[in-house]
C-alpha positions in Angstrom: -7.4 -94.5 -29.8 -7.9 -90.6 -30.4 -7.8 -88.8 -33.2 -4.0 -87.8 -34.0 -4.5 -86.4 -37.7 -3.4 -82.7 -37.5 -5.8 -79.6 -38.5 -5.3 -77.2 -40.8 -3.7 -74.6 -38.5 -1.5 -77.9 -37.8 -0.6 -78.6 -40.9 0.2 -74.3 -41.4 2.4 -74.5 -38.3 4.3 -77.6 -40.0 5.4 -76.0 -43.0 6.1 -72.9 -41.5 8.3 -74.7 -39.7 9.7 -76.6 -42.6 10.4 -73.7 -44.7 11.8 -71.7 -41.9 14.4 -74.6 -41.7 14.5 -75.2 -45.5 15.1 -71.8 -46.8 18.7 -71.2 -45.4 19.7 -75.0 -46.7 18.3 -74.1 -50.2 20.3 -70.8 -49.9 23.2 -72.4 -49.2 23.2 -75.2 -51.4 22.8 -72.4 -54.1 26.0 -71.0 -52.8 28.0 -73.8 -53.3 26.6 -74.7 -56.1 27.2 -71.8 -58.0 30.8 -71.4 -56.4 31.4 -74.5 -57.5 30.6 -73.7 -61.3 32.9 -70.6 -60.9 35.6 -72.2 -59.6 35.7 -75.0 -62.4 35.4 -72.3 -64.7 35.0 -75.0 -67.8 32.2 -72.7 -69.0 32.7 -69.7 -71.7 33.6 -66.4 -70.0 30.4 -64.8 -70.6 28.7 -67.3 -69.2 30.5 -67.2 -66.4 30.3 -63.5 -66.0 26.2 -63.4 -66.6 26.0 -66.7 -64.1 28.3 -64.3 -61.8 26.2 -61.4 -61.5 23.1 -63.3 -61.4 24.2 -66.1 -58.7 25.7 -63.1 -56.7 23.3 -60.6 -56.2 20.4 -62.9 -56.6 22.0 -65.4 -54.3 22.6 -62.5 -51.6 19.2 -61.1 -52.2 17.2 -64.5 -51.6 19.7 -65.1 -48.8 18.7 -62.2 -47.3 15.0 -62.1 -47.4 14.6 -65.6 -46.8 16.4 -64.7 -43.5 14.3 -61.7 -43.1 11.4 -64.1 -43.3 12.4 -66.2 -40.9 13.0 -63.5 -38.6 9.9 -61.8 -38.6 8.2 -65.4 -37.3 10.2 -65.7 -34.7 9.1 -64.1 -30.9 8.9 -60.4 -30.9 11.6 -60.3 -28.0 14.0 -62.9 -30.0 13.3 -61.1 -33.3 14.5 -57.6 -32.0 17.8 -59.3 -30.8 18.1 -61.3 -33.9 17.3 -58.7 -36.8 20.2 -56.4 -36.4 22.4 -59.3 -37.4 20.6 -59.9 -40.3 21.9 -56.8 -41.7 25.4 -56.6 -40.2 25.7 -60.1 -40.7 27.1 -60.7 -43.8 29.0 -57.5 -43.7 31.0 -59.0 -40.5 31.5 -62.5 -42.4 33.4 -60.7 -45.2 35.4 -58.4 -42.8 36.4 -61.6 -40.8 37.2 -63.7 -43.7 38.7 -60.8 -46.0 40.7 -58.9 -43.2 40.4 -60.3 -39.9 41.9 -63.7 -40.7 44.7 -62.7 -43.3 45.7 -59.8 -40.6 46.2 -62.5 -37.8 47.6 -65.2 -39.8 50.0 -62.3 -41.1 51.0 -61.6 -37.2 51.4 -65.3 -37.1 53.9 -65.6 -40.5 56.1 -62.4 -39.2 57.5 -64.3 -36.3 59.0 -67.0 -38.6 61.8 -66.7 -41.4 61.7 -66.2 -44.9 60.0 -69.7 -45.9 57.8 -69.7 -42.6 59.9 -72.8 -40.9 61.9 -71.4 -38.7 61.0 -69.4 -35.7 63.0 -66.1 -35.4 61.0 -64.0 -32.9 61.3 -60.3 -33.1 64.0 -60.3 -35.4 61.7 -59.3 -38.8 60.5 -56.5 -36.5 64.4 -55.1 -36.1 64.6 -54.9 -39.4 61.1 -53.2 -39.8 62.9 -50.5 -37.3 66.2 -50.5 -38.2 66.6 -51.2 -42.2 68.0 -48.0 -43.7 65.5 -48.4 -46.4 62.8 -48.9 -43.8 63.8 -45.5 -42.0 63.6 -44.1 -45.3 59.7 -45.6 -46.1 58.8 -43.9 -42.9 60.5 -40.5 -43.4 58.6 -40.4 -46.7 55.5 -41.8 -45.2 55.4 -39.0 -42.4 55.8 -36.8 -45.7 53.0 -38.0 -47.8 50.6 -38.0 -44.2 51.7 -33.7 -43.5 51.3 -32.3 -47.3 49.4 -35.0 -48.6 46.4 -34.6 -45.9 47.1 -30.6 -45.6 47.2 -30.4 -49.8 44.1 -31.9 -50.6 41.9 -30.9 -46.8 43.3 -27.2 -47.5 42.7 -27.2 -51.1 39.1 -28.5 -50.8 38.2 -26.7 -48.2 39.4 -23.8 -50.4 37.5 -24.6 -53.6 34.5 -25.5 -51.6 34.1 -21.9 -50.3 35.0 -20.0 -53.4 32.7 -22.9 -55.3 29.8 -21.8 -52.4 29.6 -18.2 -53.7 30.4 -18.7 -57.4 26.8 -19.1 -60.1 29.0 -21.8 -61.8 29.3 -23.9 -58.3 28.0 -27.1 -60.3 30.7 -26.5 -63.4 33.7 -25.9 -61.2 32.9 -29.2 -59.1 32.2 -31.1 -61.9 35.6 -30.5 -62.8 37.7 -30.4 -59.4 35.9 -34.1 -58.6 36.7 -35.6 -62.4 40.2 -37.0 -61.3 38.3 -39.1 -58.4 37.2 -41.1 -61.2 40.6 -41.8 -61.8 42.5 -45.0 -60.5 45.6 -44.1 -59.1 47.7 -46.4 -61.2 45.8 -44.6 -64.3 46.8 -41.4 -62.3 50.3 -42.2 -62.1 50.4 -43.5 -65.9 49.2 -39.4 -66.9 51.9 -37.9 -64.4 54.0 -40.2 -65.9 54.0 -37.9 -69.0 53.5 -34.5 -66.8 56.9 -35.5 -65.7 58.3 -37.3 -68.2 62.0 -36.0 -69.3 64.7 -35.8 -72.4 68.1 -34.2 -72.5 68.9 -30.6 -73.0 68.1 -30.1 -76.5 65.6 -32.7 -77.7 62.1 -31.7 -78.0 60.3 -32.4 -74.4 57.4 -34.2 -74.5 56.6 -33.8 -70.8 54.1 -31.1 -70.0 56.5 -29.8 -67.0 59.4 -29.9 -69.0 58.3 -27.7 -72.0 56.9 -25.2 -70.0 60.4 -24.4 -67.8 62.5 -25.0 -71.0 60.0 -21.5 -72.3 62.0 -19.9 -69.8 65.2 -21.1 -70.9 65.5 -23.3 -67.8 67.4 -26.4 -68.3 65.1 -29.8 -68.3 65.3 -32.0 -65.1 64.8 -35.4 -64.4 61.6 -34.6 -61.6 61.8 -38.4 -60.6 65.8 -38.5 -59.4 65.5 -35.0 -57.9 65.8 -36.0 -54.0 63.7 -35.5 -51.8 62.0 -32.9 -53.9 60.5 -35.7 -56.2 58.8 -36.8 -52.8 57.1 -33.7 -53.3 56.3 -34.2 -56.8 54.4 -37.7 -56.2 52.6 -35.8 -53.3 50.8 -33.1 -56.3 49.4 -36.5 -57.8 47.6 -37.1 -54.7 46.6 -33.8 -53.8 45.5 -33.7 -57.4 43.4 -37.1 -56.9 41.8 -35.9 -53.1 41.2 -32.2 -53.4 37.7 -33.6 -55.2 36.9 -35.7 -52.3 37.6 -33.2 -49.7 36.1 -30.5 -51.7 32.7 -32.4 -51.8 32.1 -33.7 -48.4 33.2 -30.2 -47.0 31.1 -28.7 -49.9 27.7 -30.5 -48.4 28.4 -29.4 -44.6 28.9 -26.0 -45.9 25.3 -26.4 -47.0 24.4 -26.8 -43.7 25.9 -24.0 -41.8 22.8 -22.0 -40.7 22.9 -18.4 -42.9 21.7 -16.6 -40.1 25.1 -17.0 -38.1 26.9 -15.8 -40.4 24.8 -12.8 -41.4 24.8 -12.0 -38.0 28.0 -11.8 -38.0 28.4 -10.0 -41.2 26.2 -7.5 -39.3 28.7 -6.9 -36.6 31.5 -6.2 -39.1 33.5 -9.1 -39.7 35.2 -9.6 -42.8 34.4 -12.2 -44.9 37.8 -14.4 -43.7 37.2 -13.6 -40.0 33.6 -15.4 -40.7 35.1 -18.7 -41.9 37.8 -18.5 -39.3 35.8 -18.0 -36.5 32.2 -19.6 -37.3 32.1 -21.7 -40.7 35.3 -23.6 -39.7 34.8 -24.3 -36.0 31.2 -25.1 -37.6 32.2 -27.9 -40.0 35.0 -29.3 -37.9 33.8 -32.4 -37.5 33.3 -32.7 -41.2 37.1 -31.8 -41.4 38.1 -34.1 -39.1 36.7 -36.8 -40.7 37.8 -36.0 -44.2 41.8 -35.5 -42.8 41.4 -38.6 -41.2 40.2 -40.5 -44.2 43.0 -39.0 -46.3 45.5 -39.8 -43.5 44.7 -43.9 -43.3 44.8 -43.4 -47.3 48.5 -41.9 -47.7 49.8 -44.5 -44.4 49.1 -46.9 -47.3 50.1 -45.3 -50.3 51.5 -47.9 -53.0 50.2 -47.3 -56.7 51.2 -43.8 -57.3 55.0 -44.7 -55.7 55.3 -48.0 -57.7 53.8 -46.6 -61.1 55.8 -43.1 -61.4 59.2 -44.5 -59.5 58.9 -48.2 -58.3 60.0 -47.2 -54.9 63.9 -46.0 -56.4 65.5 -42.6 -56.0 64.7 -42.5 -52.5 60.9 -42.4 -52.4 60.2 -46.0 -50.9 56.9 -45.9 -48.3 55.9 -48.7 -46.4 53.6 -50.1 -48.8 55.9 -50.5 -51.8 58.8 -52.3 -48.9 56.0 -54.4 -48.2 55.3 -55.3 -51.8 58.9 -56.2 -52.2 60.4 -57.9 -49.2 56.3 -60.1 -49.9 56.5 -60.9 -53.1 60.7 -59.5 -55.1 62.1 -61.2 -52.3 60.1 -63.7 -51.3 60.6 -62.9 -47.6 57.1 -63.6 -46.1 58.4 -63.2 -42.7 59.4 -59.4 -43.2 56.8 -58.9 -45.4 54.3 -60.1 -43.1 56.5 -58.0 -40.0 55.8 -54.8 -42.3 52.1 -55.1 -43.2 51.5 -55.6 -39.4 53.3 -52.4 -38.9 51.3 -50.7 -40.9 48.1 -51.8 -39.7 49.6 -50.6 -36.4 49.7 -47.6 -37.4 46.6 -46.8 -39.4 44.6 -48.2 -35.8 45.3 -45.0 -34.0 43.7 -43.2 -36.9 41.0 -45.5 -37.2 39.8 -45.1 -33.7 40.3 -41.5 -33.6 37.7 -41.5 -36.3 35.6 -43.8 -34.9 35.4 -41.8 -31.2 34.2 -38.6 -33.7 31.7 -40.3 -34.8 30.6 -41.7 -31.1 30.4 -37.9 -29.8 28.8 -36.7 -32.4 25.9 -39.9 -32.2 27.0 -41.3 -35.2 26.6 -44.6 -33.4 
């Protein structure tokens, strides 16, 4: 009989082989493992927290590289093919398991009644379109998408230029982007006192308030005001954004080449016909992309809406109708009818943005 007893390059090859198919069943098992200990939760809180951070970003970082390992021994021509789902991978795991499924089984649950039993067809969509407190949601929605966008675009773009030729550019910024460390339900809570109201005589401890009652102005209720207190949520917004728009627009300003604009400087335009005609048309992508953004975040609008007003005094959006028929009403149907709606109509949007950034090879 021959020799069968494998060589050392053998042997290599063998657990090479092994550990490219061990690696991803360790991984795993450390996964479930430490999901497991989460989900029991019999542990302290801290311990849970500190095993938490550790199993998560260690667990996703020897997940990763172990992966990554495995990869690079693979054939050039299957590694190439291979890699790029390494890194998107994950990514398209959580979108699918986070949004994907929850979005379909959503389209699923809006075909069928309040408790999910009975079939009912379109009917949760006719009342999506024909509800007068739907109609309403939408009026206000189209509202917070025209002044909410153009506030806080129009206002950044604004600050960004005055900010690009003032010596305390890095002050002013600082203190234009401070409220996007805000949440907007911590936003909402501050407003809360901006607007806050007491009658005609009693000391006013709302900001807003005391400053028309200087003027011997009687105080108002902002919130019941319709549909100006539309208006007056939209400010918290534009208030929250304007340091977001302000700094993306701020860094393509950066790059708009000096010598097109001292040329035309040279040929005698004023400073506004300059940022009409060549910083503008310059950064519009940059524009684009920042409206757009700001658009998909006021189709959704719900904390600002349900902290200041709960949706009363005619300033319900989609979200907060959502939020009520889902969970006040306990009428998944609708409530699943709604959100569908409304991922309808942030899609357009999406894709708009999406194309952008195809022309301009962002892809």
């Amino acid at each position: 009989m021959g020799d069968i007893s494998l060589g050392s390059d053998g042997w290599t090859k063998v657990g090479k082989s092994a550990i490219t198919v061990v690696a991803p069943i360790v991984a795993a098992a450390l996964f479930w493992v430490g999901f497991l200990f989460l989900r029991g939760g019999a542990a302290h809180q801290s311990v849970i927290a500190i095993v938490a951070i550790i199993w998560g970003v260690g667990g996703v970082a020897f997940l990763f590289f172990s992966l990554d390992w495995i990869v690079h021994r693979l054939p050039l021509k299957v590694a190439k093919k291979v890699q790029p789902f390494i890194f998107v991978g994950p990514a398209l795991i959580i979108l699918t398991w986070f949004l994907l499924l929850p979005t379909l089984r959503s389209l699923y649950l809006s075909f069928f009644d309040a408790y999910s039993q009975n079939f009912v067809g379109l009917d949760n969509y006719i009342f999506a379109f024909t509800n007068p407190k739907m109609i309403e949601s939408f009026s206000n929605n189209l509202l917070w998408l025209v002044f909410g966008t153009a506030g806080s675009v129009g206002f950044g773009l604004i600050i960004a230029l005055l900010a690009d030729r003032s010596k305390l550019e890095k002050g002013f910024k600082s203190i234009i982007f401070m409220p996007m460390a805000i949440s907007f339900v911590g936003a909402g809570v501050i407003w809360r006192f901006v607007y806050a109201y007491k009658p005609a005589g009693e000391e006013q401890i709302g900001l807003l308030n005391a400053f028309v009652s200087l003027f011997n102005v009687e105080p108002q209720a902002w919130f019941t005001l319709q549909p100006w207190n539309n208006f007056f949520l939209i400010i918290i917004l534009v208030w929250l954004q304007t340091g977001y728009a302000m700094v993306i627009i701020s860094a393509a300003l950066k790059g708009v080449p000096q010598t097109i604009i001292e040329a035309g400087r040279i040929d005698g335009a004023s400073e506004f016909r300059i940022i009409r005609s060549i910083i503008i048309p310059y950064i519009k992508g940059t524009i684009i992309t920042v409206s757009t953004t700001i658009v998909i975040l006021t189709l959704k609008i719900f904390d600002i809406v349900f902290t200041m007003t709960g949706g009363e005094y005619g300033t319900e959006v989609i979200a907060s109708m959502q939020y009520k028929q889902m969970f006040r009403f306990l009428h998944y149907g609708r409530g699943s009818a709604i959100a569908i709606v409304l991922v309808i109509a942030v899609i357009p949007v999406m894709w708009y943005n999406l194309h952008q950034f195809n022309k301009t090879e962002g892809f």
